[in-house]
N, C-alpha and C positions, 0 to 999 in steps of 0.2 A: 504494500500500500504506500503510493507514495504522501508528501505534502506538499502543500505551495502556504506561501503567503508571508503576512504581513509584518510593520515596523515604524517609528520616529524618534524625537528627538532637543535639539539647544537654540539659542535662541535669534541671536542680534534682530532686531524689530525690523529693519528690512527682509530678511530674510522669513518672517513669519507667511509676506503675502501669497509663498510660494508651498506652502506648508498645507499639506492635506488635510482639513478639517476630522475631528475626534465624528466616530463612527460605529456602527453593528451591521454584521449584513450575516445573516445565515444561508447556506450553500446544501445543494443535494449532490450528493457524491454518489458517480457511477462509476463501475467497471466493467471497459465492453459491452458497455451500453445499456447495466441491468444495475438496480439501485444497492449501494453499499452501504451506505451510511449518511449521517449529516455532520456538518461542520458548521461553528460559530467564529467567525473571527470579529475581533476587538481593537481599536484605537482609538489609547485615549489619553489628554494631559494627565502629567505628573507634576512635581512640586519639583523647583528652581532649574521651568526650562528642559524636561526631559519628559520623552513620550514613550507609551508602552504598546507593544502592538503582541497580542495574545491570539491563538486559532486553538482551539478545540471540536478535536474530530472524535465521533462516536460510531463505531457500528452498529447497525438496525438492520440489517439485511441479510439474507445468507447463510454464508459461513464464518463471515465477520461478526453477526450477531453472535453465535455460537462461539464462538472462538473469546468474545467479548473485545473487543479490538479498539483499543480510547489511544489517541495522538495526542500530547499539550505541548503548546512550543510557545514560546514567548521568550519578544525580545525587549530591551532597553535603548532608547536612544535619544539621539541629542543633533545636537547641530554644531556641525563645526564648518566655518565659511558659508559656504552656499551650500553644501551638502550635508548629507542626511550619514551618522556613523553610528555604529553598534557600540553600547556599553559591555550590555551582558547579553548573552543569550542561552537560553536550557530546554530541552527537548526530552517529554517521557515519552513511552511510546510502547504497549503494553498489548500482547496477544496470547491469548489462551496462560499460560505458564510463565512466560517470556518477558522479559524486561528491558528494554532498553533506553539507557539515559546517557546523554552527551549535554555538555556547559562550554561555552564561550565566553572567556573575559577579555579586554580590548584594556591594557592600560598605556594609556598616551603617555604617560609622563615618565614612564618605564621604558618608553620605545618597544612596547612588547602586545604580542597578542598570545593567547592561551587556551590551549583544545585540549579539552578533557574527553575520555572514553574508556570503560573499561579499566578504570584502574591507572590507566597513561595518561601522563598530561605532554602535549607536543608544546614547546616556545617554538615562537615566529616572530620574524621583524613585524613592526608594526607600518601601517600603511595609513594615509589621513584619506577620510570616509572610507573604511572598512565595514562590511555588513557580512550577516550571517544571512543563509539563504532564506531566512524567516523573513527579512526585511527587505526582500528585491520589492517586490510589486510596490511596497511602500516609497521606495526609492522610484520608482518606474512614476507611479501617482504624481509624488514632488516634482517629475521633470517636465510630467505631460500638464501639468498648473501651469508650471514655469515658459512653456511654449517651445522647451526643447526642441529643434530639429535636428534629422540625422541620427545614427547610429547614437544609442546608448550604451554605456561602460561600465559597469561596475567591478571593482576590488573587493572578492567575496572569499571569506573563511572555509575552509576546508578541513577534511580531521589532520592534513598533516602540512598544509600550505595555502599559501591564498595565490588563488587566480582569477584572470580579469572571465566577468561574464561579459555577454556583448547580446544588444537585443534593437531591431530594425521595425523601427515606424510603417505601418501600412496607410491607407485613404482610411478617412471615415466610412463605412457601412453601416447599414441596418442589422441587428440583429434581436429575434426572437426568444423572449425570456419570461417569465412568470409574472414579471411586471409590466408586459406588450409588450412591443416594438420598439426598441430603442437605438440611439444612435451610439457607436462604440468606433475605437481606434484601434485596430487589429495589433497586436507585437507579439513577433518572433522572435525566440530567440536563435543566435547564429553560434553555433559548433562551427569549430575548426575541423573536426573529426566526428558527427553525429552517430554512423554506424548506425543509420535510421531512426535515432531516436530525434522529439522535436517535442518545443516546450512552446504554448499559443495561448497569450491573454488579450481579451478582451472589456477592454476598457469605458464605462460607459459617462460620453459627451457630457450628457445631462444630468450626470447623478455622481457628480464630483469625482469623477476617474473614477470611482470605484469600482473592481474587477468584477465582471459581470457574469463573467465565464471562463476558466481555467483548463488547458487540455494538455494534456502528458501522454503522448506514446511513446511507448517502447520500441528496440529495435526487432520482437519478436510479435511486431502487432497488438499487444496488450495496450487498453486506453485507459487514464485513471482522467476524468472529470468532474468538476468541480462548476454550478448552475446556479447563479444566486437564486433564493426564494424571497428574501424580505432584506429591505436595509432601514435603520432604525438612527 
């Protein structure tokens, strides 16, 4: 099962008008086209200047129900210049028996970043606006406010290094969603090396960039998507 989503952040007052407004949107998760579960993702202020962006996924379907299958990821973040960077970030992620937790720390003043798993924690040089993969679309949101054009870049944490993502602006289209017809900004993201896999969000015009629709294939043809239901 995979995850997507979200993240924010610090302050300087110009920089706020770029800032994705605090938010709720709950999503229907399918796999292969057949219902898996639901997901809640969260952004919202914190105190002196930092944003929290939370997703909580649950199984309800299947073998995920049965398995009982619960995601929690949440990140911390801030603003540093014009961009959007990760504090902390922690991820449970829990199926049938099985546990798995991973923690991201970002200390700027240490010049360090820090990936925990398993018992191992990797150091890494630190990079300014570094994000966990919780916090891309939140970063995507800030750019598509901010009227970005062209290719998008991100410097995003890994369990043993950080590498740039890169994600490609489409036309406005129409797309069909629980809440009608709405108008979205299609983005790709671009692999160097995909090996069939491809990652596609849908951004909606009028309802504050908030991702309207999330699409993850594999390179074995499996789909994991993600359908807003409500945003709050």
């Amino acid at each position: 099962m995979r995850r997507f989503l979200i993240a924010l952040l610090l302050i300087p007052s110009l920089a706020l008008a770029g800032a994705p407004k605090p938010y709720s949107a709950d999503y229907e998760v399918r796999r292969n086209g057949e219902v898996l579960g639901k997901a809640t993702i969260t952004f919202s202020a914190r105190g002196g200047g930092q944003y929290e962006f939370a997703s909580s996924t649950r199984g309800t379907g299947g073998m995920a129900a049965l398995a009982g299958v619960s995601i929690d990821e949440k990140s911390t973040l801030r603003w540093v210049g014009e961009r959007l960077e990760t504090i902390d970030y922690s991820l449970r992620q829990k199926v049938a028996w099985k546990t798995r937790e991973r923690n991201v720390h970002v200390d700027a003043g240490a010049g360090r970043v820090l990936s925990s798993e398993k018992g191992n924690t990797t150091p890494m040089p630190y990079q300014v606006g570094v994000l966990d993969r919780n916090a891309i679309s939140v970063a995507l949101m800030q750019d598509l406010i901010a009227q970005k054009k062209g290719d998008l870049v991100y410097p995003v944490v890994d369990r043993t290094g950080i590498g740039s993502q890169r994600y490609r602006q489409g036309a406005v289209e129409t797309l069909a969603t629980a809440l009608g017809r709405q108008r979205v900004i299609r983005v790709e993201r671009i692999r160097e090396s995909s090996e069939g896999r491809t990652t596609t969000l849908w951004f909606g015009v009028d309802k504050a960039y908030v991702p309207l629709q999330i699409l993850q294939r594999e390179a074995d043809g499996e789909t994991i998507e993600m359908r807003v239901t409500a945003i709050r």
